[in-house]
C-alpha positions as a printed Julia matrix, in Angstrom:
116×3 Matrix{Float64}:
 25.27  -27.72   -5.18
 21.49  -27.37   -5.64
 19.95  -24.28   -6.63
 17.04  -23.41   -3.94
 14.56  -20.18   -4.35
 12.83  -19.32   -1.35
 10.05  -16.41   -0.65
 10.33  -13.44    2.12
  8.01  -11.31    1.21
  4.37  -11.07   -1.29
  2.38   -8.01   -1.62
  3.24   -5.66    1.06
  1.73   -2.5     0.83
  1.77    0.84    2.57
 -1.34   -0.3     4.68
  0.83   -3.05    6.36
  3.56   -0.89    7.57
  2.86    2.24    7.74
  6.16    3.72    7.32
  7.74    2.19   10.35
 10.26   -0.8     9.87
  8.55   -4.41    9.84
 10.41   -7.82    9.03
  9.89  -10.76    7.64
 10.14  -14.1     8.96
 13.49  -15.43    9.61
 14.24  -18.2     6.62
 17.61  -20.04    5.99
 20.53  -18.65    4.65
 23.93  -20.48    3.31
 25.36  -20.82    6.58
 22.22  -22.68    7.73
 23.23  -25.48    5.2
 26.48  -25.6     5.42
 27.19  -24.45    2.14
 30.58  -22.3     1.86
 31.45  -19.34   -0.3
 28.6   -19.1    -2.31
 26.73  -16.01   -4.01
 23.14  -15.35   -2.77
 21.2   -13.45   -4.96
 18.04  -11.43   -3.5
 15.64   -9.89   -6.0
 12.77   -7.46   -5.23
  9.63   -6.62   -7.51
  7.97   -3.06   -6.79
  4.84   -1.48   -7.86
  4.7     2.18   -7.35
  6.91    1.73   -4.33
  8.41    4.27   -2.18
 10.59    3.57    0.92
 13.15    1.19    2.04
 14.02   -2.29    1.88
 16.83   -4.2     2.97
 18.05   -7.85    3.89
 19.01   -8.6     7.06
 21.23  -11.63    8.56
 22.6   -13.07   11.57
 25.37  -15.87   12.18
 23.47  -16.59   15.67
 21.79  -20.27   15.07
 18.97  -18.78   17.61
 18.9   -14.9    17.14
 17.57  -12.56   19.49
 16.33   -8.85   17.88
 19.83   -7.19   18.25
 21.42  -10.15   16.35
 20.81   -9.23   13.39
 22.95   -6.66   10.81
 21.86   -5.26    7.3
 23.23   -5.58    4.23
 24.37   -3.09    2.62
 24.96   -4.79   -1.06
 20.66   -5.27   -0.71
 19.76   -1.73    0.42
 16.86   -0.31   -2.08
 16.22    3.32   -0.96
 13.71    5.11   -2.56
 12.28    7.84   -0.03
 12.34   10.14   -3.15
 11.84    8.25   -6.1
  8.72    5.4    -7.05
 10.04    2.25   -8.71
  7.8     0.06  -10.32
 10.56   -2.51  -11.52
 12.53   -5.38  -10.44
 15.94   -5.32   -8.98
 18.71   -7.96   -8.14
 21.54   -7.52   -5.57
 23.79  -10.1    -4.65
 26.25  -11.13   -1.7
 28.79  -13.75   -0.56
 28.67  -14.86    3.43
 28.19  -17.58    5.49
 24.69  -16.4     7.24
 22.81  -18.77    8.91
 19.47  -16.91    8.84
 18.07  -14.07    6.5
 15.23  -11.67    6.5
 13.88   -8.61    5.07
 13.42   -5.12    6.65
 11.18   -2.95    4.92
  9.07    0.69    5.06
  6.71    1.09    2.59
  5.6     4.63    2.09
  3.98    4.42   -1.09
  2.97    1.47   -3.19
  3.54   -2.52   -2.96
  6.7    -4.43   -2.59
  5.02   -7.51   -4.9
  7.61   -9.63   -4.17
 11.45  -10.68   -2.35
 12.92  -13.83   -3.2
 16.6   -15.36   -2.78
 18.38  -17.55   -4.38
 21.47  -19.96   -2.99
């Protein structure tokens, strides 16, 4: 299997969402390639972020907006608390596309990238 690292997200701050939900593009999960039982890794870099930020994914090879579900093993929720750090989740599934959700209170999400 080859290793692939692909980009959601660069240098999102408060000013672009405004504390409401926004998403990213929809890019290709494992499902997409027809690769089976594998691990995707998603890792986030902050800067004096507060707010939320999640993956989302879909098994629907055309999604509409309610085909999509979060989650939960990428969930970062820091309403209360600022990070300024990186942080690695990681999941096992068969979805075809991914995305990010995030709300930005405070700060910069610098960067979300996954791995397959």
């Amino acid at each position: 299997m080859m290793f692939q690292s692909t980009v959601l997200l660069e240098n999102a701050s408060n000013e672009d969402s405004a504390g409401v939900y926004k998403f990213t593009e929809k890019q290709p999960g494992a499902g997409y390639k027809g690769i089976v039982d594998t691990t995707t890794t998603v890792q986030y870099q902050f800067n004096e972020f507060v707010g939320e930020v999640k993956l989302q994914g879909t098994l629907e090879l055309y999604p509409g907006d309610t085909d999509w579900f979060d989650i939960e093993e990428t969930l970062i929720d820091a309403d209360s608390t600022v990070i300024t750090d990186s942080y690695t989740a990681s999941f096992t599934g068969n979805i075809v596309w991914l995305r990010a959700a995030y709300s930005i209170q405070n700060g910069t999400i610098t960067e979300i990238r996954y791995n397959l």
